[in-house]
mmCIF file of the N, C-alpha and C atoms, coordinates in Angstrom:
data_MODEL
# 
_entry.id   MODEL 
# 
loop_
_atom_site.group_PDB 
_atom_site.id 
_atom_site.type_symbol 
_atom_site.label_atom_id 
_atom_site.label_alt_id 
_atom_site.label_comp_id 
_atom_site.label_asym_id 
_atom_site.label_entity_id 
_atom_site.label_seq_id 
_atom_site.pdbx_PDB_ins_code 
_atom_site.Cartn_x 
_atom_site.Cartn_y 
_atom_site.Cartn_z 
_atom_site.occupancy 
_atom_site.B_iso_or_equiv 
_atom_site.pdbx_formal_charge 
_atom_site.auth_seq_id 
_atom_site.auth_comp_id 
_atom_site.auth_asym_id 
_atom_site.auth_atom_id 
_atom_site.pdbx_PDB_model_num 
ATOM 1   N N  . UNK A 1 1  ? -54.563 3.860  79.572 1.00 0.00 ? 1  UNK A N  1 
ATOM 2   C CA . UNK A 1 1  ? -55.836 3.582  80.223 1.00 0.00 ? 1  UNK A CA 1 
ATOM 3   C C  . UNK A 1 1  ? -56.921 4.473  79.641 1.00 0.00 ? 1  UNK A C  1 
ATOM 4   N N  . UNK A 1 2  ? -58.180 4.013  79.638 1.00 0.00 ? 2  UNK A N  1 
ATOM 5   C CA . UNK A 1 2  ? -59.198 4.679  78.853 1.00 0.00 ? 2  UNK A CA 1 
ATOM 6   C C  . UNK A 1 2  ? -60.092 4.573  80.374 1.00 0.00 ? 2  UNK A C  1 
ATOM 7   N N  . UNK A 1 3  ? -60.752 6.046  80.280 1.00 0.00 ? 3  UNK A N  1 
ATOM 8   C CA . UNK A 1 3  ? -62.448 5.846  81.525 1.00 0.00 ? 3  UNK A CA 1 
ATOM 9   C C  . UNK A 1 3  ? -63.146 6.261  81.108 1.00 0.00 ? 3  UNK A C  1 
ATOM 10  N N  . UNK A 1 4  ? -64.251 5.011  81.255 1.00 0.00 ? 4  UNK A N  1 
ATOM 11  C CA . UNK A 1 4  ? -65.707 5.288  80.882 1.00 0.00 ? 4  UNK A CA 1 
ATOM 12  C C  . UNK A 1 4  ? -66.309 5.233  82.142 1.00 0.00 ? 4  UNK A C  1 
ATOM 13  N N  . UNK A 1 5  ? -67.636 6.466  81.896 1.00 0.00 ? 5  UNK A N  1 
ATOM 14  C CA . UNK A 1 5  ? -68.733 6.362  83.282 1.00 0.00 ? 5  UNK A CA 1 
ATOM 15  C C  . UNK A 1 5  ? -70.102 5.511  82.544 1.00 0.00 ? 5  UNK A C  1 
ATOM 16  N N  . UNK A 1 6  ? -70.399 4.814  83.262 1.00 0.00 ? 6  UNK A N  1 
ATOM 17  C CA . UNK A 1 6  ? -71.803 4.096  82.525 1.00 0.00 ? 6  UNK A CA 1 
ATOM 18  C C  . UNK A 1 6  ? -73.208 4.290  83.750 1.00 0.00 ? 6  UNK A C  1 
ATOM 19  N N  . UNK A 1 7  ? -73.962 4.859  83.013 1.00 0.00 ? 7  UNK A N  1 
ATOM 20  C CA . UNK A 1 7  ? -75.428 4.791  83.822 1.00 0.00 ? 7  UNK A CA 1 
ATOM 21  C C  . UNK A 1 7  ? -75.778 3.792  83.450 1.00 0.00 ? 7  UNK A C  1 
ATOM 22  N N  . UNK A 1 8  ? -76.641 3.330  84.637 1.00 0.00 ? 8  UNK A N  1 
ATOM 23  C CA . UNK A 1 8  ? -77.316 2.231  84.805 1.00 0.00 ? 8  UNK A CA 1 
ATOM 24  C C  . UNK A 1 8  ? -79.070 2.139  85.385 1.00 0.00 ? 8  UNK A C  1 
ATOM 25  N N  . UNK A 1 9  ? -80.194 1.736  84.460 1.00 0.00 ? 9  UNK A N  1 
ATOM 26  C CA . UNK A 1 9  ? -81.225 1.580  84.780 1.00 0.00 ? 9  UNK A CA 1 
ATOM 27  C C  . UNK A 1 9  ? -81.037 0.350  85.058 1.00 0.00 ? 9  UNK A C  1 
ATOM 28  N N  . UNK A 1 10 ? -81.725 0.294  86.144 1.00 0.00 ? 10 UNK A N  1 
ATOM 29  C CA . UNK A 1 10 ? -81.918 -0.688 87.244 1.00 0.00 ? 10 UNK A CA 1 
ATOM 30  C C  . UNK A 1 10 ? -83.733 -1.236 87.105 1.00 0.00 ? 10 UNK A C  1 
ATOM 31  N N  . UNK A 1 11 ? -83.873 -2.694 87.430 1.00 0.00 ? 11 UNK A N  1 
ATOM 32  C CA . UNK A 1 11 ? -85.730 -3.484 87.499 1.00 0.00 ? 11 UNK A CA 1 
ATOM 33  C C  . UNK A 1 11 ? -85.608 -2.991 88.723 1.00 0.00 ? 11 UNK A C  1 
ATOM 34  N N  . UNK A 1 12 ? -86.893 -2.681 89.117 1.00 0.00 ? 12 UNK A N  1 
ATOM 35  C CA . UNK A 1 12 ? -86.886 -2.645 90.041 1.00 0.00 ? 12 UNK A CA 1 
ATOM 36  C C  . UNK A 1 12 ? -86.782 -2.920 91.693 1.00 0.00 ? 12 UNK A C  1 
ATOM 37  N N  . UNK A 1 13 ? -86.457 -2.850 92.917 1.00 0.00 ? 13 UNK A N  1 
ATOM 38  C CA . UNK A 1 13 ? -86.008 -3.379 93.609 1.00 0.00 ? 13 UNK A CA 1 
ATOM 39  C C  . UNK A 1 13 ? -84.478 -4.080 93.514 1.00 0.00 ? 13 UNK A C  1 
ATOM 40  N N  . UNK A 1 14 ? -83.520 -3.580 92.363 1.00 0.00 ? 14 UNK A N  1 
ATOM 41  C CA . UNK A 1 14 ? -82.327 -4.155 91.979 1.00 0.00 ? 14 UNK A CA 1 
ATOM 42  C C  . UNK A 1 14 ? -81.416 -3.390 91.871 1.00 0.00 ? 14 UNK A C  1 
ATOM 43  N N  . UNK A 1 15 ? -81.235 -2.492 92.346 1.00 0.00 ? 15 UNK A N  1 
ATOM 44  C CA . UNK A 1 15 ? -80.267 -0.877 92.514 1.00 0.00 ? 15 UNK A CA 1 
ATOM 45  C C  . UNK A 1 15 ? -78.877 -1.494 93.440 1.00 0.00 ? 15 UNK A C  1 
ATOM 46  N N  . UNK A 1 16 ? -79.624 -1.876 94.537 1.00 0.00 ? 16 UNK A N  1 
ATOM 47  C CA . UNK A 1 16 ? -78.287 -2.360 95.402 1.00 0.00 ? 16 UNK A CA 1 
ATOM 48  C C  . UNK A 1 16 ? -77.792 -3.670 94.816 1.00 0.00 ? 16 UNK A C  1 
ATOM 49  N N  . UNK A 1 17 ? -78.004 -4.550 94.812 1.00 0.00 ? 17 UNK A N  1 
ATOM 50  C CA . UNK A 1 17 ? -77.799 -6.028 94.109 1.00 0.00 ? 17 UNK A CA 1 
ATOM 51  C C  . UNK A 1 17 ? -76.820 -5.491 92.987 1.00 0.00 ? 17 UNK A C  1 
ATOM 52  N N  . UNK A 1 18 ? -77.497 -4.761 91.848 1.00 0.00 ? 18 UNK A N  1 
ATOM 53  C CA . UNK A 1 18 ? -76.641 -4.452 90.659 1.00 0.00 ? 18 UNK A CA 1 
ATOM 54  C C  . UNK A 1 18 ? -75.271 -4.070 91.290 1.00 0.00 ? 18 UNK A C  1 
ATOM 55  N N  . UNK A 1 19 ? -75.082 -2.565 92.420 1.00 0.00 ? 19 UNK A N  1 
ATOM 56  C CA . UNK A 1 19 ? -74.174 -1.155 93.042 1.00 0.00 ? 19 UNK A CA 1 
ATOM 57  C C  . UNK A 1 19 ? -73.214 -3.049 93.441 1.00 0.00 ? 19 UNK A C  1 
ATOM 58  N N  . UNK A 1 20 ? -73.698 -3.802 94.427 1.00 0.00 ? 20 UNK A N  1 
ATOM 59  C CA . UNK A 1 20 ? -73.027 -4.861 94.890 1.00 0.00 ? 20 UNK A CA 1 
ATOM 60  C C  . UNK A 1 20 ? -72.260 -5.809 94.196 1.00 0.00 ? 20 UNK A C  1 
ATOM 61  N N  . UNK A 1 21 ? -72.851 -6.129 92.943 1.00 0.00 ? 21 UNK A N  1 
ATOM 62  C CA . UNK A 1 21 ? -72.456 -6.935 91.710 1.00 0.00 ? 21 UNK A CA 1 
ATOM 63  C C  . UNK A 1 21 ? -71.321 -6.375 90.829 1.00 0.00 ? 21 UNK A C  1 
ATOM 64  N N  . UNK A 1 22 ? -71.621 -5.220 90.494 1.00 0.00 ? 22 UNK A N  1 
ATOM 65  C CA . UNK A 1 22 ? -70.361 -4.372 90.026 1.00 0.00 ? 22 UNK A CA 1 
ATOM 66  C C  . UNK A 1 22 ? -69.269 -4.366 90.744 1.00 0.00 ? 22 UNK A C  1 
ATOM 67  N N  . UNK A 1 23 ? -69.732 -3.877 92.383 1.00 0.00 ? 23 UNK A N  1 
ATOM 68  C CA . UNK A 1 23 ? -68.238 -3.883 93.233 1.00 0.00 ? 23 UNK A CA 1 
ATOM 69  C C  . UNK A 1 23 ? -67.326 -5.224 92.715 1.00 0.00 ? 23 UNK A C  1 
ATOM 70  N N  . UNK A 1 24 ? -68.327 -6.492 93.236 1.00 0.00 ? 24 UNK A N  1 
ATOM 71  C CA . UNK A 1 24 ? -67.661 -7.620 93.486 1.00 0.00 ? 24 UNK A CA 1 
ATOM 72  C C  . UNK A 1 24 ? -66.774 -8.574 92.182 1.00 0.00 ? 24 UNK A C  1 
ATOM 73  N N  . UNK A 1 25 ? -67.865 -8.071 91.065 1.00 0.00 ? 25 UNK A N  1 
ATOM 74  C CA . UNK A 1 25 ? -67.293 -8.956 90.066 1.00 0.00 ? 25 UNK A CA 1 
ATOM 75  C C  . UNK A 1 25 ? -66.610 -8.272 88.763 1.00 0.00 ? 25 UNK A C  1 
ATOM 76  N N  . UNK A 1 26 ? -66.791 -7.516 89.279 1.00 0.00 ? 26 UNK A N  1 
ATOM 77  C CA . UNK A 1 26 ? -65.967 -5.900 87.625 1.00 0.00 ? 26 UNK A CA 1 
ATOM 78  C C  . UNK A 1 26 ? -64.803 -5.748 88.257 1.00 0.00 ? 26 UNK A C  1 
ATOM 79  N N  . UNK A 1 27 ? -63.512 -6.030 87.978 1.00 0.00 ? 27 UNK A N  1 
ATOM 80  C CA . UNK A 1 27 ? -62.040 -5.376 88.241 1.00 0.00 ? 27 UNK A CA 1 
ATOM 81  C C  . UNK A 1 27 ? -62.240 -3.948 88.178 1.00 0.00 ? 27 UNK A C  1 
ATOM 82  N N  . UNK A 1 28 ? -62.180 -3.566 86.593 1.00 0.00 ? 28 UNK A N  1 
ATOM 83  C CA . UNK A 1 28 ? -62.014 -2.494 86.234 1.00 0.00 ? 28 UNK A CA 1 
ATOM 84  C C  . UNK A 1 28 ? -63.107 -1.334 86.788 1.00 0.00 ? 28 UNK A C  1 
ATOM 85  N N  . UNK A 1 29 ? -63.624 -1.962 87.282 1.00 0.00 ? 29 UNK A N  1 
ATOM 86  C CA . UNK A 1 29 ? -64.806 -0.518 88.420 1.00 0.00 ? 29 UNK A CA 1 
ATOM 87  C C  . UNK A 1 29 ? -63.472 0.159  89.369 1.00 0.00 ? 29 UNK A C  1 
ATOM 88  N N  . UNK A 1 30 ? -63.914 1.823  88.878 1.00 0.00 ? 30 UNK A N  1 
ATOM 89  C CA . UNK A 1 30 ? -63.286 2.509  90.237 1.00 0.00 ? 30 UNK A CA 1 
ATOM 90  C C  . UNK A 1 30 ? -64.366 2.525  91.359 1.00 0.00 ? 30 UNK A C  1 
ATOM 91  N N  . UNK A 1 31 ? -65.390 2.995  90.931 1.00 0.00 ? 31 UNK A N  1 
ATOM 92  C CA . UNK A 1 31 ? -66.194 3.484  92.113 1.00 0.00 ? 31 UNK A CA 1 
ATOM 93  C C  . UNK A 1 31 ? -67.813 3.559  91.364 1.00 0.00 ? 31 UNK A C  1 
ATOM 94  N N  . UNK A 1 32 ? -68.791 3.619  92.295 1.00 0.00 ? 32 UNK A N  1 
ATOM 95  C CA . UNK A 1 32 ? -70.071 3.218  91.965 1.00 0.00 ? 32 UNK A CA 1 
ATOM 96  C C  . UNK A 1 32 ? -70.979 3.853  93.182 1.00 0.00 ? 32 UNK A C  1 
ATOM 97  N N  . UNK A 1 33 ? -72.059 4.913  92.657 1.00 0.00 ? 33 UNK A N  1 
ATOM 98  C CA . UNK A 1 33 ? -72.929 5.627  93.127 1.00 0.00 ? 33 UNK A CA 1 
ATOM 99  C C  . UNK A 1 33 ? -74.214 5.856  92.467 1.00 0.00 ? 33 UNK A C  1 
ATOM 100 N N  . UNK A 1 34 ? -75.236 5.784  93.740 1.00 0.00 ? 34 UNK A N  1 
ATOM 101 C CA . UNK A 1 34 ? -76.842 5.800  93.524 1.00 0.00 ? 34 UNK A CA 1 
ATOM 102 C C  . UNK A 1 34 ? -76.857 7.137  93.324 1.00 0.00 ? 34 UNK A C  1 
ATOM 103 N N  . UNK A 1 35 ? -78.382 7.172  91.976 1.00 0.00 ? 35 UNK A N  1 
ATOM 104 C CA . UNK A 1 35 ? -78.209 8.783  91.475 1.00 0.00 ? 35 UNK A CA 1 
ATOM 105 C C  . UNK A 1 35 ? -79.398 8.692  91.330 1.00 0.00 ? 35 UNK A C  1 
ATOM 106 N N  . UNK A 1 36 ? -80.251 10.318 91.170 1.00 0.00 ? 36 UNK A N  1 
ATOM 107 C CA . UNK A 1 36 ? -81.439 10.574 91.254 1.00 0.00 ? 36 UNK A CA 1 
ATOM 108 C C  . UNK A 1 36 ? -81.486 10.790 89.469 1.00 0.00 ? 36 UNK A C  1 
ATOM 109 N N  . UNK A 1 37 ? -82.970 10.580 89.366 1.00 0.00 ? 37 UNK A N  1 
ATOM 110 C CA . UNK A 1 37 ? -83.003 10.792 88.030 1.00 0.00 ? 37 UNK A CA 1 
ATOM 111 C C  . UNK A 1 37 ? -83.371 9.640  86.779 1.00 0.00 ? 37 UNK A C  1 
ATOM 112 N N  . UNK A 1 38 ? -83.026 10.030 85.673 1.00 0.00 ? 38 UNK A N  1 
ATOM 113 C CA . UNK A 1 38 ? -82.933 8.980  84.695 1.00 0.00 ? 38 UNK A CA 1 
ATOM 114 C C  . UNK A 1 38 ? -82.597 7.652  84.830 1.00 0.00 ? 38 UNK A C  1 
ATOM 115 N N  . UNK A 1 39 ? -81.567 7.532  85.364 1.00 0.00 ? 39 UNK A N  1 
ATOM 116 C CA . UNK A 1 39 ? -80.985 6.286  85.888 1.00 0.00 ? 39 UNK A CA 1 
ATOM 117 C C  . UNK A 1 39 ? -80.772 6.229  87.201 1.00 0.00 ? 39 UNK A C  1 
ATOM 118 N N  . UNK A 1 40 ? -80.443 4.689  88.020 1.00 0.00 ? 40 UNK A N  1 
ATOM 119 C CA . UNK A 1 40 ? -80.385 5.039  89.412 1.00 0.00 ? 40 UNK A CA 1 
ATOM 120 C C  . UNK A 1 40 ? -78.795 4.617  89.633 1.00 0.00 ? 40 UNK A C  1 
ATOM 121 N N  . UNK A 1 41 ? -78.253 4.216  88.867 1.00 0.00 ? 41 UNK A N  1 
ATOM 122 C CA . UNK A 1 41 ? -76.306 4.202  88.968 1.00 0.00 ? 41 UNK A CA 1 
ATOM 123 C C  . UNK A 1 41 ? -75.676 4.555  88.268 1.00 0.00 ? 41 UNK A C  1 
ATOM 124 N N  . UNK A 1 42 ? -74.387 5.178  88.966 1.00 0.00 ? 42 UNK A N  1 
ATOM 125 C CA . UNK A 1 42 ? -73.251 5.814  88.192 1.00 0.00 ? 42 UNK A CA 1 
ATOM 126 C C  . UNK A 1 42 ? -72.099 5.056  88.369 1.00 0.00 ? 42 UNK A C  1 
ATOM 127 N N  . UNK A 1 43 ? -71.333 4.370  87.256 1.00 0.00 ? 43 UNK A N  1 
ATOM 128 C CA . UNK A 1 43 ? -70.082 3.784  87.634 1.00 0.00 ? 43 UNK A CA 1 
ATOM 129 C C  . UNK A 1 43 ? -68.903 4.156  86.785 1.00 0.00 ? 43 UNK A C  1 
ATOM 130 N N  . UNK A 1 44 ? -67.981 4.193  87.795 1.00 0.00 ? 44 UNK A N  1 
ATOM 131 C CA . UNK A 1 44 ? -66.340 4.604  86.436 1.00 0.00 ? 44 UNK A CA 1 
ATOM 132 C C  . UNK A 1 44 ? -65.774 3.300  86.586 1.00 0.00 ? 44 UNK A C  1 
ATOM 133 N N  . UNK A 1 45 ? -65.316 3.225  85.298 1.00 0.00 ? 45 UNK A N  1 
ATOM 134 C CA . UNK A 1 45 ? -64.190 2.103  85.039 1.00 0.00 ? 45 UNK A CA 1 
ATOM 135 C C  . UNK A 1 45 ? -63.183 2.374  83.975 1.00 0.00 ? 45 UNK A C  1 
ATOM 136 N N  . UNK A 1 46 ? -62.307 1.952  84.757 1.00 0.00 ? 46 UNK A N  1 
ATOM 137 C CA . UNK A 1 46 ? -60.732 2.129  84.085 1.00 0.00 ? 46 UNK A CA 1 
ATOM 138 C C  . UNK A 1 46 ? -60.650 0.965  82.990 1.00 0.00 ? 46 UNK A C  1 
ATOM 139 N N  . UNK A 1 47 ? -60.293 1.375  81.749 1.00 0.00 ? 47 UNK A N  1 
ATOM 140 C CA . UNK A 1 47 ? -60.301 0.142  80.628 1.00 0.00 ? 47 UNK A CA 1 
ATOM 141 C C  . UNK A 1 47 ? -58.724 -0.165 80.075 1.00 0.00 ? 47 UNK A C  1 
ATOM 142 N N  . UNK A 1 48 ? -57.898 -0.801 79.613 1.00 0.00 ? 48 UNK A N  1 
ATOM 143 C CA . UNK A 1 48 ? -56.511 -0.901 79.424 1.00 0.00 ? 48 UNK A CA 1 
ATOM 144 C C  . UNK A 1 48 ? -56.721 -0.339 78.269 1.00 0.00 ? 48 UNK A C  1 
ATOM 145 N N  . UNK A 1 49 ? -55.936 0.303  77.165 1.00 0.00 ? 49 UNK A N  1 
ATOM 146 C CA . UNK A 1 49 ? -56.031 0.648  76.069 1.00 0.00 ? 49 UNK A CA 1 
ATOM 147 C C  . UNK A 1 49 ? -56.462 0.338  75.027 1.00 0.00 ? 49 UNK A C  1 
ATOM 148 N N  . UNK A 1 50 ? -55.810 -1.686 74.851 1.00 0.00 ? 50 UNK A N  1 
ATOM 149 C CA . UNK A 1 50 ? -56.660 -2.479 73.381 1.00 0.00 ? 50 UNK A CA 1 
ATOM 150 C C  . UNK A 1 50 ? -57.535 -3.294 74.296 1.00 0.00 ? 50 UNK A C  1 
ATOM 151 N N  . UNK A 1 51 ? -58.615 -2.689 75.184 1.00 0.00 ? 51 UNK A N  1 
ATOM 152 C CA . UNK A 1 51 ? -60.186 -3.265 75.673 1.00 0.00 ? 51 UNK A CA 1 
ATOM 153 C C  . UNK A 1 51 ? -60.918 -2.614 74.377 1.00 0.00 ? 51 UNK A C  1 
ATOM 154 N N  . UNK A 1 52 ? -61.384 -3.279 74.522 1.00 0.00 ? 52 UNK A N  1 
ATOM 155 C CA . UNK A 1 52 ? -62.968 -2.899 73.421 1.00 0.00 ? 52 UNK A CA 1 
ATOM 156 C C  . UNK A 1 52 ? -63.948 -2.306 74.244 1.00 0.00 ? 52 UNK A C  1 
ATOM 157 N N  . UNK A 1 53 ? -64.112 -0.975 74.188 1.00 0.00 ? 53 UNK A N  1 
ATOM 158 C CA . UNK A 1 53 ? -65.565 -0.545 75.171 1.00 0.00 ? 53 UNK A CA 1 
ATOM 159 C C  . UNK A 1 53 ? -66.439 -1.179 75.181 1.00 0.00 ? 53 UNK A C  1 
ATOM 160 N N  . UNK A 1 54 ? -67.462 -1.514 73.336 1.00 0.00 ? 54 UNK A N  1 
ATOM 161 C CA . UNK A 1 54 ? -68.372 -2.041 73.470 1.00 0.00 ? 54 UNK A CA 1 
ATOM 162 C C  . UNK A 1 54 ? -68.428 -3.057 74.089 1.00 0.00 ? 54 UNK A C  1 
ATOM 163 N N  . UNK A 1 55 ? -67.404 -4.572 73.788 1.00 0.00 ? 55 UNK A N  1 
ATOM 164 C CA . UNK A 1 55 ? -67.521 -5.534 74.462 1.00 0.00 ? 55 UNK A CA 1 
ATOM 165 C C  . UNK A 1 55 ? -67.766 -5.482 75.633 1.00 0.00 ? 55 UNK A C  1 
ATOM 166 N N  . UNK A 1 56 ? -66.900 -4.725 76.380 1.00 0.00 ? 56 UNK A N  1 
ATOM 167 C CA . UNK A 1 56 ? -66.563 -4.153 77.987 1.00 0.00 ? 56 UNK A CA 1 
ATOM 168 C C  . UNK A 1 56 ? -68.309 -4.117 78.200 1.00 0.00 ? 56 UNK A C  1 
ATOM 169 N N  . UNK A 1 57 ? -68.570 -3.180 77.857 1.00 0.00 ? 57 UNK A N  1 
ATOM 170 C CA . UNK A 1 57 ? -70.199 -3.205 78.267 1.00 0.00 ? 57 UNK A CA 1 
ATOM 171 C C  . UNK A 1 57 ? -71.329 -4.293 77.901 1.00 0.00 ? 57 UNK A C  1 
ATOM 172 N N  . UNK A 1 58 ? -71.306 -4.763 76.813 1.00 0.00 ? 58 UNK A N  1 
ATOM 173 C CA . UNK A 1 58 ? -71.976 -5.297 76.469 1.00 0.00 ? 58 UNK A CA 1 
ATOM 174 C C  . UNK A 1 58 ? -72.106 -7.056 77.350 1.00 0.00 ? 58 UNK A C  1 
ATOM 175 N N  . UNK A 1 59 ? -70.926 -7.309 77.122 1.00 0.00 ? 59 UNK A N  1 
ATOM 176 C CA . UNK A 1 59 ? -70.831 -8.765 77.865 1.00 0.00 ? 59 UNK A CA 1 
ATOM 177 C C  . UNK A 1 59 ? -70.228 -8.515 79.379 1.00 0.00 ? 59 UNK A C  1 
ATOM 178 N N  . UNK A 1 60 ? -70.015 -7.647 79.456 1.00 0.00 ? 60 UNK A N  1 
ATOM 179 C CA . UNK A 1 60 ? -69.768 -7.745 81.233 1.00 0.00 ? 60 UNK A CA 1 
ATOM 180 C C  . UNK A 1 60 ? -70.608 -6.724 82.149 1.00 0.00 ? 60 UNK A C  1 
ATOM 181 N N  . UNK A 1 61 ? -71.430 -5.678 81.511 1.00 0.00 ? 61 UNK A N  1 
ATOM 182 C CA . UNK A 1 61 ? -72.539 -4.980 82.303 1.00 0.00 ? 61 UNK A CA 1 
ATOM 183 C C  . UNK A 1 61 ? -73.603 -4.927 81.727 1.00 0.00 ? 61 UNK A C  1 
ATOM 184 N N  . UNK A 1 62 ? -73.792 -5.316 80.416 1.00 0.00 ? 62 UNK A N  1 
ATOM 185 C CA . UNK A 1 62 ? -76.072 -5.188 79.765 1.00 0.00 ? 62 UNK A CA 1 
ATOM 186 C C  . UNK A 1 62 ? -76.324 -6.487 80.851 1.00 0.00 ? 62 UNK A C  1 
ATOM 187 N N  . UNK A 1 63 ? -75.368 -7.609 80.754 1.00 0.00 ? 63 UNK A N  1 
ATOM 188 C CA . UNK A 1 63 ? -75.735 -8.666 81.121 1.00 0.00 ? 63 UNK A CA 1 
ATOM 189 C C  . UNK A 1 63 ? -75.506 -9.266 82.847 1.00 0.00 ? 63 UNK A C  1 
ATOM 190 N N  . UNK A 1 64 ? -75.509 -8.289 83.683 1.00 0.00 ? 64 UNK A N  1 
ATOM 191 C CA . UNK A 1 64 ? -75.574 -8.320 85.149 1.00 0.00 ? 64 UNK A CA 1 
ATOM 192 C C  . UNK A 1 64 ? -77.214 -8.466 85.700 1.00 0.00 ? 64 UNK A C  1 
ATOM 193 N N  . UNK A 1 65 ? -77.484 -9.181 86.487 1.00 0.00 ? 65 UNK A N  1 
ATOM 194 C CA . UNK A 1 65 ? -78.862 -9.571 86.360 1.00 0.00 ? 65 UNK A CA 1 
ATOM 195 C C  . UNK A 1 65 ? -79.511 -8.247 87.836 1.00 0.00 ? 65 UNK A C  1 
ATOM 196 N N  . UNK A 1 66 ? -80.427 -7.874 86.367 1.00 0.00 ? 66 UNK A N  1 
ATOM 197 C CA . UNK A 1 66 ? -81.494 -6.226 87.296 1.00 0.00 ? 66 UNK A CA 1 
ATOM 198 C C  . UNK A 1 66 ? -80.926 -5.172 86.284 1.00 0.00 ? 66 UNK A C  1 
ATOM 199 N N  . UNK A 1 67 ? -80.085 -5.496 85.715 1.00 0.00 ? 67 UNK A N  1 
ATOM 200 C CA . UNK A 1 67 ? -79.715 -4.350 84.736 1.00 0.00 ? 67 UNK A CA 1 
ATOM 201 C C  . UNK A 1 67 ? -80.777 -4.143 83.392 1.00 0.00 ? 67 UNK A C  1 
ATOM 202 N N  . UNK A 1 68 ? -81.710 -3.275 83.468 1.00 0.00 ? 68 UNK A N  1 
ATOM 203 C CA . UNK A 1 68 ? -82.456 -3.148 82.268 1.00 0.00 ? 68 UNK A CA 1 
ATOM 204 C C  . UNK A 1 68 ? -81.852 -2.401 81.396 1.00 0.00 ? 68 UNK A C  1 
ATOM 205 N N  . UNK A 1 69 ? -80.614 -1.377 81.297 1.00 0.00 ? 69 UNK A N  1 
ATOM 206 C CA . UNK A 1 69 ? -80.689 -0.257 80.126 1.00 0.00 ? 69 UNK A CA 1 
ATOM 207 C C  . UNK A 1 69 ? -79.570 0.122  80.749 1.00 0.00 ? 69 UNK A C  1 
ATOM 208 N N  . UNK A 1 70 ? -78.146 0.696  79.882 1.00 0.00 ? 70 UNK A N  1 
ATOM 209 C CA . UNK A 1 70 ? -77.285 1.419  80.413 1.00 0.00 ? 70 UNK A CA 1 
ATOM 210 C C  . UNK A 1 70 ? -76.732 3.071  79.256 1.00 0.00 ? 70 UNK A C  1 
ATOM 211 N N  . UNK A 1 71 ? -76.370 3.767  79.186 1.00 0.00 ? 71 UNK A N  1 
ATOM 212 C CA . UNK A 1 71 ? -75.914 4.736  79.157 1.00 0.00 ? 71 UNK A CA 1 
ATOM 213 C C  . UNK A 1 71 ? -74.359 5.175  79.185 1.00 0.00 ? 71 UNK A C  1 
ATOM 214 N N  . UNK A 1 72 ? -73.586 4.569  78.362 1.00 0.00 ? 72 UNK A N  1 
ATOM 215 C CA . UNK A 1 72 ? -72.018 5.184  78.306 1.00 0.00 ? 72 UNK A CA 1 
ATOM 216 C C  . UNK A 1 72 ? -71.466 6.424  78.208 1.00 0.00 ? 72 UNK A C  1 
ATOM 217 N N  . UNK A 1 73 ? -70.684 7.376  78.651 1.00 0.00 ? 73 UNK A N  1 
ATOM 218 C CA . UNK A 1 73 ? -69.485 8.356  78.597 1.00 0.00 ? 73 UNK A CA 1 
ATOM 219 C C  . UNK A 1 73 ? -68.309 7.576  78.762 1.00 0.00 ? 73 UNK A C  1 
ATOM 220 N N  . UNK A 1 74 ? -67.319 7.967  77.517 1.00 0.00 ? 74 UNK A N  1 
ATOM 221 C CA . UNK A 1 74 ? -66.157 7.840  77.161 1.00 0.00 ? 74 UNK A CA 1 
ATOM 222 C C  . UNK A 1 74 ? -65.483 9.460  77.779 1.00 0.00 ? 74 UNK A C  1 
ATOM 223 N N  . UNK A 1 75 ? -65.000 9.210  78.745 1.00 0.00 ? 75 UNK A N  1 
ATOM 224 C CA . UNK A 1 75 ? -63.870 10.650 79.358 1.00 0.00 ? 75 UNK A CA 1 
ATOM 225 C C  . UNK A 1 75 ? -62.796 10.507 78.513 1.00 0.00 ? 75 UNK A C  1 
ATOM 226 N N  . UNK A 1 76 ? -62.593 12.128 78.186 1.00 0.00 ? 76 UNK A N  1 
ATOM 227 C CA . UNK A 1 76 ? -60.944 12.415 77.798 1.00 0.00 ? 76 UNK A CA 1 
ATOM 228 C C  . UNK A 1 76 ? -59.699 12.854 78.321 1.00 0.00 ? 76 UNK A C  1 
ATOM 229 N N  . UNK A 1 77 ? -60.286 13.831 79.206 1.00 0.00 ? 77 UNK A N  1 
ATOM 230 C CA . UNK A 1 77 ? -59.561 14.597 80.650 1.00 0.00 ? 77 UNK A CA 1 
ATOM 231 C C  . UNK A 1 77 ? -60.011 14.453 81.512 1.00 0.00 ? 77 UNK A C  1 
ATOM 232 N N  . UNK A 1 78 ? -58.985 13.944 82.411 1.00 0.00 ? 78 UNK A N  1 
ATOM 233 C CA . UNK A 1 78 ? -59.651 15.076 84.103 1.00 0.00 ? 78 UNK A CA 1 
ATOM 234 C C  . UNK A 1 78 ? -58.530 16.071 84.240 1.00 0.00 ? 78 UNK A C  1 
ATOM 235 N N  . UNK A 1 79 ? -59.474 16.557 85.030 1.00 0.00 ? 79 UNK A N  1 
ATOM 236 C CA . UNK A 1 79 ? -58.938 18.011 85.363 1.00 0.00 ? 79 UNK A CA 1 
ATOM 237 C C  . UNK A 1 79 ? -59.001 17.972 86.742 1.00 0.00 ? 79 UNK A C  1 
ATOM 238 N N  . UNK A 1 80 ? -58.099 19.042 87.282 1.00 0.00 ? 80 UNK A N  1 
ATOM 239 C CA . UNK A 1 80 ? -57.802 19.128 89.013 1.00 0.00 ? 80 UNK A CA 1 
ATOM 240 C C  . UNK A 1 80 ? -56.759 18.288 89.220 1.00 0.00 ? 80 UNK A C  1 
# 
C-alpha cells in the first residue's frame, strides 16, 4: 500500500460539496479535513501498490466538480 495526502483548493462556496464528494465516491480516502490556509482540504488515501498516483489524482480528484488546484505528498513512514 502506498499514502498520499492531497490538498485541495476549493471555488468557492465548494469546500463541503468537494469534503462530501471525496467521502462518497473515492474508496481509497481514509479520512478528509477542513484546513486553514493555502488550501481549504486535507485528504489521505491509501493507493494499492501498481496504482499510478498521477492517474489516481488526475482522473479521480483534479476532476471532482469545485476542485480548482490540488497539492500532493507521497508518505514513506508513519511513525507511532
Amino acid at each position: 500500500m502506498k499514502t498520499i495526502f492531497v490538498q485541495f483548493k476549493c471555488r468557492p462556496g465548494m469546500a463541503y460539496k468537494v469534503a462530501d464528494d471525496l467521502v462518497l465516491d473515492v474508496e481509497e480516502i481514509s479520512e478528509v479535513y477542513s484546513t486553514s490556509g493555502h488550501y481549504d482540504l486535507i485528504a489521505k488515501f491509501y493507493l494499492q501498490d501498481d496504482q499510478d498516483i498521477g492517474h489516481f489524482v488526475t482522473e479521480k480528484l483534479q476532476v471532482l466538480e469545485g476542485v480548482s488546484d490540488t497539492f500532493t505528498l507521497v508518505a514513506f513512514k508513519a511513525f507511532g
